[in-house]
C-alpha positions as CSV (number, residue, x, y, z in Angstrom):
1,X,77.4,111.6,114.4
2,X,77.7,111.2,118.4
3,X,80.8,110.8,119.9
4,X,80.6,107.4,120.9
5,X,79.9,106.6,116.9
6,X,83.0,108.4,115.5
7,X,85.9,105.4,117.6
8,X,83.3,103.1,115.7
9,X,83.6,105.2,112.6
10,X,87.2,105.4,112.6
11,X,87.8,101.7,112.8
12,X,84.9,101.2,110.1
13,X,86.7,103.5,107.4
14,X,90.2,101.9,108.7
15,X,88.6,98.6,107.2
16,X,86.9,100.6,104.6
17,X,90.3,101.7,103.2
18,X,92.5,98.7,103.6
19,X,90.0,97.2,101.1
20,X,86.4,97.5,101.2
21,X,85.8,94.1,98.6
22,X,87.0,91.9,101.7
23,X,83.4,92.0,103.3
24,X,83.2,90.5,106.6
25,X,80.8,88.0,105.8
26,X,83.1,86.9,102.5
27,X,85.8,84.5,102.0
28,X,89.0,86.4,101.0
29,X,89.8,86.4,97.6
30,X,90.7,83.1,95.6
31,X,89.5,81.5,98.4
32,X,86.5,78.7,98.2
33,X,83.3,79.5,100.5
34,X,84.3,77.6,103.1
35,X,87.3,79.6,104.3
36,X,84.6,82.5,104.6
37,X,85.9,85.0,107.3
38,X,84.8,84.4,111.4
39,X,82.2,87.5,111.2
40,X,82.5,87.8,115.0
41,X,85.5,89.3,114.6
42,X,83.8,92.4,113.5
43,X,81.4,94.9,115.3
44,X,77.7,94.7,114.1
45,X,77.7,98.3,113.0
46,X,80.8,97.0,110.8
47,X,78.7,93.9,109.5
48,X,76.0,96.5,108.3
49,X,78.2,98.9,106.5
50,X,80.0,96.3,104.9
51,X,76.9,94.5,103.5
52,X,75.4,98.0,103.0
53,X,78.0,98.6,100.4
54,X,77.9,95.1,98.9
55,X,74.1,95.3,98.5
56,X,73.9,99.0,97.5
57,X,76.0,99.1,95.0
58,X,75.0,95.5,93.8
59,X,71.4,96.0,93.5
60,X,70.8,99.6,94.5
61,X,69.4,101.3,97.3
62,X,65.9,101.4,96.6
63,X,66.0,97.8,95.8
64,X,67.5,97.2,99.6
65,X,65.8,96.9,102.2
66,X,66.3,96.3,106.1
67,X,65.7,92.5,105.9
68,X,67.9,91.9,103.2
69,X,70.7,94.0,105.3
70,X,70.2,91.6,108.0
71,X,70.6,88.8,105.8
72,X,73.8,90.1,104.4
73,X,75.1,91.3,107.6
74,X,74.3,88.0,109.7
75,X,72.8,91.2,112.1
76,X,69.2,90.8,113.6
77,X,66.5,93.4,112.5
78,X,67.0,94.7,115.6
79,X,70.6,95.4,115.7
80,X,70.9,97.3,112.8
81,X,67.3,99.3,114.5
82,X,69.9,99.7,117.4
83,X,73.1,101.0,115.5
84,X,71.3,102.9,112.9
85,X,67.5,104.6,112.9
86,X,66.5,103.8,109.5
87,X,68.2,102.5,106.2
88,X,68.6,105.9,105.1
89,X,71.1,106.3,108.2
90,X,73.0,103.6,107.3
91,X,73.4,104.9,103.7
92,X,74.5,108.3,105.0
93,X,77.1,106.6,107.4
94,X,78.7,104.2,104.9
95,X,78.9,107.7,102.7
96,X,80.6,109.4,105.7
97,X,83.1,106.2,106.4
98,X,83.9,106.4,102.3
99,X,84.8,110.1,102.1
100,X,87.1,109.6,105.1
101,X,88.6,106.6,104.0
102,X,89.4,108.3,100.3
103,X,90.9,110.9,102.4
104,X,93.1,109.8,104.6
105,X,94.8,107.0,102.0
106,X,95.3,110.5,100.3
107,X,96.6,112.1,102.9
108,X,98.9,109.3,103.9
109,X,100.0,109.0,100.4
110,X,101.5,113.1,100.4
111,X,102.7,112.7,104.1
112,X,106.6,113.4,102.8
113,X,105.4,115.3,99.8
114,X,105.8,119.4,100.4
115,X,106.9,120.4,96.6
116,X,104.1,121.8,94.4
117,X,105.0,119.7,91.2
118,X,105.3,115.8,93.0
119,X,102.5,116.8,94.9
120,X,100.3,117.6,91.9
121,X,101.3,114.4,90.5
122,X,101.1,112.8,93.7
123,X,97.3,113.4,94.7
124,X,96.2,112.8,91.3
125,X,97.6,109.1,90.9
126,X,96.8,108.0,94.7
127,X,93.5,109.4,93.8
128,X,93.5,106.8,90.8
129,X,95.3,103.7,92.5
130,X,92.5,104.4,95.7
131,X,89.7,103.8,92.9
132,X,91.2,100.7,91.4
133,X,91.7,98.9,94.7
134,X,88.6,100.0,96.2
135,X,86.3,98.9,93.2
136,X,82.6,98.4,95.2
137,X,83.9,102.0,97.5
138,X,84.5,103.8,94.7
139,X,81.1,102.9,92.4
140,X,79.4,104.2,95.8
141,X,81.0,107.4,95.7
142,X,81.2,108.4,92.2
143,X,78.2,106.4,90.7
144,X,75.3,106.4,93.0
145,X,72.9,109.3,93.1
146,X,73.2,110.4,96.5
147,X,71.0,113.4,96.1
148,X,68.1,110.7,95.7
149,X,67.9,109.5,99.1
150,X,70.3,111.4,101.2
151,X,68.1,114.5,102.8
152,X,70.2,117.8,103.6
153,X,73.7,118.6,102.9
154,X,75.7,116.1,100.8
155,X,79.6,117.1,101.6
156,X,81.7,115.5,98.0
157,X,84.1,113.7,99.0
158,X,86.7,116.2,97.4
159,X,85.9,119.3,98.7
160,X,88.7,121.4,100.0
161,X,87.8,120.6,103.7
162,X,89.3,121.6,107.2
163,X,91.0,118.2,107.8
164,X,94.5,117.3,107.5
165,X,94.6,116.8,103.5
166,X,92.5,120.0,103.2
167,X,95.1,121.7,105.1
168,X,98.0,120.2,103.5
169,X,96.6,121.2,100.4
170,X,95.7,124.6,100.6
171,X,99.4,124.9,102.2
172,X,101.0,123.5,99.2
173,X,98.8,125.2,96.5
174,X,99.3,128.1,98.3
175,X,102.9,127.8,97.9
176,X,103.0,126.7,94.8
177,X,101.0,129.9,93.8
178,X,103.5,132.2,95.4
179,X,106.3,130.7,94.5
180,X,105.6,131.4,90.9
181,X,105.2,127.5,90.2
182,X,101.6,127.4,89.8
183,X,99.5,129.2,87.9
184,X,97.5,132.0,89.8
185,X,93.9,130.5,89.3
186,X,90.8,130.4,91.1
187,X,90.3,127.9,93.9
188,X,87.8,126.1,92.1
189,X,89.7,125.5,88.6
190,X,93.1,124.2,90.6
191,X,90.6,121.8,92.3
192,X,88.5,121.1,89.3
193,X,91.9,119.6,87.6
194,X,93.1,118.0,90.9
195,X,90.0,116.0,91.5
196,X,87.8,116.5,88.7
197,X,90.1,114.7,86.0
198,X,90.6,111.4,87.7
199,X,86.8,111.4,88.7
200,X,86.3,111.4,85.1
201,X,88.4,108.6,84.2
202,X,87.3,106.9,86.9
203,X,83.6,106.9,86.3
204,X,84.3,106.1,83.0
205,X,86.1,103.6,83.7
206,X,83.6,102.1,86.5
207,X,81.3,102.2,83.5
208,X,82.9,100.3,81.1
209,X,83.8,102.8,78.7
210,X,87.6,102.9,79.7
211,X,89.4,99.7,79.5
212,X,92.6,100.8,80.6
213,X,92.9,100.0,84.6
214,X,93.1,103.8,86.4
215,X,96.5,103.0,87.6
216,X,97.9,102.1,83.8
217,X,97.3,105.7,82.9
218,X,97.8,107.2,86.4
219,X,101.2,108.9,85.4
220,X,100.3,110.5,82.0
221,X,96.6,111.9,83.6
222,X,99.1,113.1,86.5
223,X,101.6,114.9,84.0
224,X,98.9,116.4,82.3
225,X,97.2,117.5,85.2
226,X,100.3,119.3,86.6
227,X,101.2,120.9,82.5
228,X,97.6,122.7,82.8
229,X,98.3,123.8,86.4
230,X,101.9,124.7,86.0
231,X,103.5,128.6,85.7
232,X,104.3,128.9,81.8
């Protein structure tokens, strides 16, 4: 992404992860039609990636198209051929603005955490509370088949990164590890429990099969997740 995209990217996920089911062109929740949001109050590029996520996740990416992203958007043809060089682009940046809004409401949810146990417990219920308030956001992340029309490298959204909650993490882990509080495991395991648990209650859950609201169960997933990670 150039450098002149990333400000705009920055204040996308910002709106992203305050609550990605207020779409611009929507009327805030409970409210009737009329009160719908003045769209002007957000960038074009915003407009697309809200709609984008809206549509995508309503009807699908192959069953999207530029036209009805215009539609959506209130954006001409040619503005979203301006912000973004094919649909495909707009799916990879909504993807981007999605991993970094997960992220940093992560992040921000540890900032005053730096023991191994809370912060165990910690990540693994803001992980589940994100989900739950970001319902159409998280159906794009954990349910759609990037793979099938994303070309090249598809980062997950919780890979151990080089940002400040990949940092923090491996810090605390580290810690933990050393400190005799956590078991000494392989990367991959401690981060299989940390993020693969709630991804699986969460999917489950997106689909129906969980009833239970993420956030209902968020301490007892987080207690078990620490018990399996813990020194004995």
């Amino acid at each position: 992404m150039a450098k002149s995209d990333e400000s705009s990217a920055g204040r996308v996920s910002q709106q992203l992860g305050e609550n990605p089911e207020l779409l611009p062109t929507q009327p805030l929740a409970g409210e009737p039609k009329e009160n719908a949001r003045d769209i002007s109050q957000f960038t074009p590029k915003q407009r697309i990636l809200a709609a984008a996520l809206k549509l995508f996740v309503e009807q699908g990416y192959f069953r999207t198209n530029v036209p009805d992203l215009s539609r959506e958007s209130q954006c001409s043809v040619g503005s979203i051929y301006h912000n973004f060089k094919n649909k495909e682009e707009v799916a990879r940046a909504l993807y981007t603005e999605g991993i970094i809004a997960f992220r940093q409401a992560l992040f921000q949810s540890l900032s005053s955490v730096n023991e191994a146990e809370p912060f165990v417990k910690k990540i693994v219920i803001a992980f589940l509370q994100f989900s739950e308030m970001n319902h159409q956001l998280s159906r794009y992340l954990w349910l759609s088949r990037h793979n099938e029309f994303l070309s090249g490298i598809i980062h997950h959204p919780t890979r151990v990164g080089f940002d400040p909650l990949g940092r923090k993490l491996t810090r605390i882990i580290r810690k933990g590890v050393r400190d005799g509080e956590i078991r000494d495991l392989k990367a991959n395991i401690i981060w299989s429990v940390l993020f693969g648990v709630p991804v699986g209650y969460v999917r489950d859950w997106l689909d129906g099969y969980n009833e239970a609201l993420p956030s209902e169960v968020a301490e007892t997933i987080a207690e078990l997740c620490w018990r399996s990670l813990k020194s004995q």
